[in-house]
C-alpha positions, -999 to 999 in steps of 0.1 A, spaced: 326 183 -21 353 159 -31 353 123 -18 385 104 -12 398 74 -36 390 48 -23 404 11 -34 400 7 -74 372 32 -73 369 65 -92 365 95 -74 334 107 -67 320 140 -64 286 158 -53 274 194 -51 248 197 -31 227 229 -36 201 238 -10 173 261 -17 141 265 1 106 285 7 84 287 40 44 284 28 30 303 59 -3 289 67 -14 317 90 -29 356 80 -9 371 103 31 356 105 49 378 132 77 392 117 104 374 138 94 345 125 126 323 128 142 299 99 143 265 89 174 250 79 186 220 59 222 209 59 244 175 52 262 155 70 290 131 53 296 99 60 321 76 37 302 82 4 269 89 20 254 122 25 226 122 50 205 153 47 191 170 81 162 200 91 168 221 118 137 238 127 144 267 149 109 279 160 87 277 181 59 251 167 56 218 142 63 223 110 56 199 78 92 199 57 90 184 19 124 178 3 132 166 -31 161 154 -46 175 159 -80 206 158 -101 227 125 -117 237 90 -108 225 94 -72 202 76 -53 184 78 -23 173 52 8 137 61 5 114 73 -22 104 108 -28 92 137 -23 99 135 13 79 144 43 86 148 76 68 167 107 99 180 125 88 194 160 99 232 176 137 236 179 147 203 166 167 185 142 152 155 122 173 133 93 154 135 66 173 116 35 200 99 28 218 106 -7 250 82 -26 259 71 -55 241 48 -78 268 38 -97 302 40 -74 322 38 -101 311 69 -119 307 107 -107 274 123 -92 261 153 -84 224 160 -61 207 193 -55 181 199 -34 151 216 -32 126 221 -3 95 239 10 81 239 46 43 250 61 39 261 97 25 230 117 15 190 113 -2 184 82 -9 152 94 -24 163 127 -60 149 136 -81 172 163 -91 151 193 -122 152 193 -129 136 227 -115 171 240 -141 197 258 -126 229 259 -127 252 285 -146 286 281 -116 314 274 -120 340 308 -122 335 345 -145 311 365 -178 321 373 -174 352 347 -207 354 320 -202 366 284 -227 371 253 -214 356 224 -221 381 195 -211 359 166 -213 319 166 -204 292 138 -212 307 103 -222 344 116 -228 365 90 -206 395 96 -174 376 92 -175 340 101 -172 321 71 -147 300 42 -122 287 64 -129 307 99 -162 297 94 -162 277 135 -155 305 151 -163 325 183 -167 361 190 -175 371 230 -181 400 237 -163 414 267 -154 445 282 -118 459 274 -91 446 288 -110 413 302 -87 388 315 -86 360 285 -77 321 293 -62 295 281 -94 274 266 -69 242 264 -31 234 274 -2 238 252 26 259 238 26 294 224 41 298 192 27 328 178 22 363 197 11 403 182 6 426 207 21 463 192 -10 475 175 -34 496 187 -54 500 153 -88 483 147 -122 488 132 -148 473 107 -126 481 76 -102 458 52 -74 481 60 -75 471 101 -72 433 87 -39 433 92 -36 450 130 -53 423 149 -35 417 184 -32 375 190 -22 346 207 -17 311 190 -9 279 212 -4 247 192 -22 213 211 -6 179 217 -28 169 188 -10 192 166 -42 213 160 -34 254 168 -60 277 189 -61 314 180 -69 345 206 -74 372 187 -82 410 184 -60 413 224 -54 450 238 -21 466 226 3 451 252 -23 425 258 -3 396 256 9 376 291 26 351 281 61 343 259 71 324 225 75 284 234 63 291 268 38 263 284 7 273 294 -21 250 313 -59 253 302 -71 283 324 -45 301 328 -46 340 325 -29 343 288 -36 378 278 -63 408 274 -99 413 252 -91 442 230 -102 458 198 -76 455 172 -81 445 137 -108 436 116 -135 443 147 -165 461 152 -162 465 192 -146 450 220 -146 410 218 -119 380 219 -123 355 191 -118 322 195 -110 294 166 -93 259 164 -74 254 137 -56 225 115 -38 227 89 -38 214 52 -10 200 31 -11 231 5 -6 256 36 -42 266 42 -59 260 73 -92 258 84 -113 258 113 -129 232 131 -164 231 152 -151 222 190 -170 212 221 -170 239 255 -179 230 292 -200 255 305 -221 259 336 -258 248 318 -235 219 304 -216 208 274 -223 234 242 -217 220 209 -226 250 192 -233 286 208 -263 305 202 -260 343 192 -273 365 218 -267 342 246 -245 345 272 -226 317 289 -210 314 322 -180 296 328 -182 261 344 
């Protein structure tokens, strides 16, 4: 991009050269997973870099800057959490010395959701399925078929087939699977698990998982309130019978995620931690 002369100045000239990577922080990324994109905006001899993130939930954008003579209104790398189907400025980027040429790439790398989010932990959640309905929970926190490293606070309850599954907390869904109709207590059904995902307002993500083929009720980006009728029970994926697991999740700054132990309202009273073998009825 060429800049105009301006007074006794020498012209000035930047290339700007964009490149980026998604780190997914999630197993199982639906594949229309939608893009992230950074682009410039000139003003005078200022070039004020912007992220458009076009999906559906938070995401943690890092950008740094490179090249010669150029400088920048903030140190770097830069961070920013840029929420679902918005536009953030993330940097501006001009000359050091105005009387000499420069030249800036960039390079950049996102991870699905707010590093930076902290779980509110004054929150009781809300059992997933209808009022007055009783499950047995068949694996709690550290269960020893499958619940451990960073699922480790999960849930597994067992229910019948196609059980009505509800929204254990408010918020937006921004990850969905419902076309498989594979599943069984083997690595290679890992990867066939039916799910829900609805990020909170705290930026922490709950995940409904192993639905019914088709099992899914609800859209990408749609609202849903705590209790409302989301999708299914199945048997898909990694399962050894019918059951909906339940996890919170956050996520870290190098893309993983891991779980986190969460408080439920149920009729006996607030559970901290579920007992295998028992079952609880819906408050």
């Amino acid at each position: 991009m060429n800049l105009p002369r301006r007074s006794l100045l020498l012209l000035l000239f930047s290339s700007i050269l964009f490149s980026g990577v998604a780190v997914k922080s999630f197993a199982q990324v639906p594949k229309e997973e939608k893009s992230v994109e950074v682009n410039s905006v000139r003003t005078n001899d200022t070039f004020h870099l912007n992220a458009t993130n076009k999906n559906p939930y938070s995401i943690t954008l890092t950008i740094r800057v490179s090249g010669n003579n150029y400088k920048l209104n903030t140190r770097q790398p830069v961070t920013k959490i840029i929420e679902p189907n918005s536009t953030k400025h993330l940097v501006s980027v001009y000359a050091d010395n105005k009387e000499k040429n420069f030249k800036f790439n960039t390079n950049y790398n996102w991870i699905m959701g707010n590093t930076r989010a902290r779980h509110d932990d004054s929150h009781i959640y809300s059992l997933p399925f209808s009022k007055g309905k009783s499950f047995r929970v068949g694996q709690s926190y550290d269960g020893d078929f499958s619940h451990s490293g960073n699922i480790r606070y999960s849930i597994d309850f067992m229910m019948p087939l196609r059980s009505q599954i509800r929204a254990a907390r408010g918020g937006y869904v921004v990850q969905l699977k419902e076309d498989s109709n594979r599943g069984g207590a083997a690595d290679k059904f890992k990867d066939e698990s039916n799910f829900i995902v609805i990020e909170h307002s705290d930026g922490t993500f709950a995940e409904y998982a192993h639905l019914s083929q088709n099992g899914v009720l609800v859209k990408l980006g749609q609202k849903v309130n705590e209790g409302q009728i989301i999708g299914l029970s199945g048997n898909t994926g990694y399962s050894s019978g019918p059951h909906l697991h339940f996890m919170v999740i956050k996520v870290n700054e190098d893309g993983t995620n891991e779980s986190l132990p969460v408080r439920f309202k149920t009729r006996s009273g607030i559970v901290e931690r579920f007992e295998e073998g028992k079952f609880y009825m819906k408050h």
